[in-house]
C-alpha positions in Angstrom: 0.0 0.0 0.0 1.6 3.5 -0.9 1.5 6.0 2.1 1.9 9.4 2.9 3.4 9.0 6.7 2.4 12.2 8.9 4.1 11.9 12.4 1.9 13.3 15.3 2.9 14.9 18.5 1.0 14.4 21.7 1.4 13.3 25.2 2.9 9.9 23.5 6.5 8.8 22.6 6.1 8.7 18.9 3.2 8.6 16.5 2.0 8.3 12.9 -0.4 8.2 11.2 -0.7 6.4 7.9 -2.3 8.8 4.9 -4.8 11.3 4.7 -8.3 9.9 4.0 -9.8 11.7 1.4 -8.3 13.5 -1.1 -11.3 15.1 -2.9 -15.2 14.9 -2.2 -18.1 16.2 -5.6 -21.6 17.3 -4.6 -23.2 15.1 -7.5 -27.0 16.7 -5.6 -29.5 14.9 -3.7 -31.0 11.3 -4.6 -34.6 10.2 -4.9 -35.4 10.5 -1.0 -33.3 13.7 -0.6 -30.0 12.2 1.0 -26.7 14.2 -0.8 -24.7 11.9 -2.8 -20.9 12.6 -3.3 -18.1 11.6 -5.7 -15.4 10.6 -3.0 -12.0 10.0 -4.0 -9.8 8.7 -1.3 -5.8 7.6 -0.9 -5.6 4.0 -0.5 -5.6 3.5 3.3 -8.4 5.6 3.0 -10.5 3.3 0.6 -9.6 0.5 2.2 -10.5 2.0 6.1 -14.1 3.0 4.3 -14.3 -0.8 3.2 -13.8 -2.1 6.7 -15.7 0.5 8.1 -18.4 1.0 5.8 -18.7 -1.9 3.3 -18.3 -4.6 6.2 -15.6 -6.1 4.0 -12.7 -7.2 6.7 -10.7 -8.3 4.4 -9.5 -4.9 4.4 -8.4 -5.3 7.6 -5.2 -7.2 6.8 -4.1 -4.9 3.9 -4.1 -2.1 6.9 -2.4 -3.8 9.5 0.3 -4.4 6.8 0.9 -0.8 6.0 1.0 0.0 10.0 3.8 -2.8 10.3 5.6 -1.8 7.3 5.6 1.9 7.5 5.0 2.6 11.1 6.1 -0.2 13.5 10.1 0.5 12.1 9.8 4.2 13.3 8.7 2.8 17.0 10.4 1.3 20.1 9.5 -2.3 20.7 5.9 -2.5 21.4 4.8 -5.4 23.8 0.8 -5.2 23.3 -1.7 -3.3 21.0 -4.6 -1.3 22.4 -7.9 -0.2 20.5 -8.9 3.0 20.8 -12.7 2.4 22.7 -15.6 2.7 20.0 -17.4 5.9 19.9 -20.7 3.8 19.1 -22.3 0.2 19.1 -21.5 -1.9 15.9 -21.9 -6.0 14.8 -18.4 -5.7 15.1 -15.7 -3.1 15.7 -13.0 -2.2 13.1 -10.6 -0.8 14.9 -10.6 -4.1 17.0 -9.9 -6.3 13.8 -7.1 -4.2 12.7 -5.1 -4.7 16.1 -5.9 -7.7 16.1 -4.3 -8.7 12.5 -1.8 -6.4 13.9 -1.1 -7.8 17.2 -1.1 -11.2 15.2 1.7 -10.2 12.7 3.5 -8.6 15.6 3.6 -11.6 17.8 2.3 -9.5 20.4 -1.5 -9.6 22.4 -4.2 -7.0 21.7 -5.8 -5.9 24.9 -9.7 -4.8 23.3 -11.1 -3.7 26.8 -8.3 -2.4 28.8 -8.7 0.9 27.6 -12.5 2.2 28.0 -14.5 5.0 27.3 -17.9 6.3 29.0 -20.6 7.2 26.8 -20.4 11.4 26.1 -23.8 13.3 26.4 -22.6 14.6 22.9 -20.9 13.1 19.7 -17.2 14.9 19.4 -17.3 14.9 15.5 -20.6 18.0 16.3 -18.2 19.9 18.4 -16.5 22.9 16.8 -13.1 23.4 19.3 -10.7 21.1 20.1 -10.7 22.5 23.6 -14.9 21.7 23.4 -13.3 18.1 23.2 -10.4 17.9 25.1 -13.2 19.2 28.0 -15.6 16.6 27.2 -13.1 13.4 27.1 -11.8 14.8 30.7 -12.0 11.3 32.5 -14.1 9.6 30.1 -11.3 7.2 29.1 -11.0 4.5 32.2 -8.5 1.6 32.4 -9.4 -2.4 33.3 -6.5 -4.5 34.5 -7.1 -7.1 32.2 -3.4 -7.9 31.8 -2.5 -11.0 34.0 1.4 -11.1 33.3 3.7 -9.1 35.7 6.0 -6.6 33.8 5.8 -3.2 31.8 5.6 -3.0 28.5 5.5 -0.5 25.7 1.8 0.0 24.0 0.6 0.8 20.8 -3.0 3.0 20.7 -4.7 1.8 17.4 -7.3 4.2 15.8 -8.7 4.3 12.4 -9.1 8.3 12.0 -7.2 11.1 13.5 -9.0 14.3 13.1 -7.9 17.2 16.2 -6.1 14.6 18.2 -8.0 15.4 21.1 -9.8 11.5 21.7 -5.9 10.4 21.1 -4.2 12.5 23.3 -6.9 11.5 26.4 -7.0 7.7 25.8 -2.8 7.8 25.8 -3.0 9.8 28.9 -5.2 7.3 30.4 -3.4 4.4 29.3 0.1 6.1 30.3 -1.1 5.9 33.9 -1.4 2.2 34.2 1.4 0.4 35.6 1.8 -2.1 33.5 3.0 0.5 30.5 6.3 1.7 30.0 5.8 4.0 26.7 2.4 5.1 24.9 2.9 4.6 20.8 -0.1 5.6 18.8 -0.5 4.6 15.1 -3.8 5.7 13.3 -5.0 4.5 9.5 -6.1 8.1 8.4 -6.3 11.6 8.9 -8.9 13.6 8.6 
């Protein structure tokens, strides 16, 4: 998969993110029942993360993990377990959660899927306007479960599919800096917004 690596700063040791996700969006007007319809043109992480996400096809999921292994993983200090970002909303299943694990898989490493949790918010982030707005409304909404049995500390890589202000990633590594158990917080995310 080609890439266009961004690094990302943050309250993190290092992190990347993969490609920007769309790289041109047409107005074509409104269907039959009124709903816009759009001409979307997207990199290649960016096709195949609207795949996954939207198409249900998790086949896409491998092709992804790849590109985080190959373009992102070298740039990173050894990382010991892979961590989901927490779901923003309810789905048959989560894609995030099948990248890391393909990931974690190809790594030789465990994913951890609910170590890292988030509390519902009384408001979606993606309809506020400031990053502040959501740096205020993910203050303690990202909560840690000891589900890791082993004794040690490790270095952890957050997994999320977009990265838009930063703001859910910066919180969630915050959070999952605290735990014992973690040396370094990596992040790695499939798109940018």
């Amino acid at each position: 998969m080609k890439v266009s690596l961004r690094q990302i700063d943050g309250p993190w040791t290092a992190g990347y993110v993969l490609d920007k996700h769309m790289l041109n969006s047409v107005y074509l007007g409104d269907d039959a029942q009124g709903h816009p319809q759009f001409q979307n043109t997207r990199t290649e992480a960016g096709e195949a993360l609207f795949q996954l996400k939207y198409r249900l096809e998790p086949s896409h999921a491998g092709t992804l993990a790849q590109a985080v292994l190959d373009h992102i993983c070298p740039r990173l200090p050894p990382i010991g377990f892979v961590v989901p970002m927490p779901p923003s909303r309810a789905r048959p299943w989560q894609p995030v959660a099948v990248v890391a694990r393909e990931l974690s898989r190809r790594l030789g490493v465990p994913t951890f899927e609910r170590l890292l949790m988030k509390s519902p918010l009384a408001r979606p982030l993606k309809d506020m306007e400031s990053r502040e707005e959501k740096l205020h409304a993910l203050a303690g909404a990202f909560f840690l479960q000891d589900e890791i049995r082993a004794q040690g500390c490790w270095n952890a890589l957050l997994l999320d599919d977009l990265f838009d202000s930063g703001a859910s990633m910066e919180a969630a590594s915050i959070a999952l800096a605290g735990y014992a158990k973690v040396h370094q917080v990596c992040v790695a995310a499939l798109t940018w917004k």
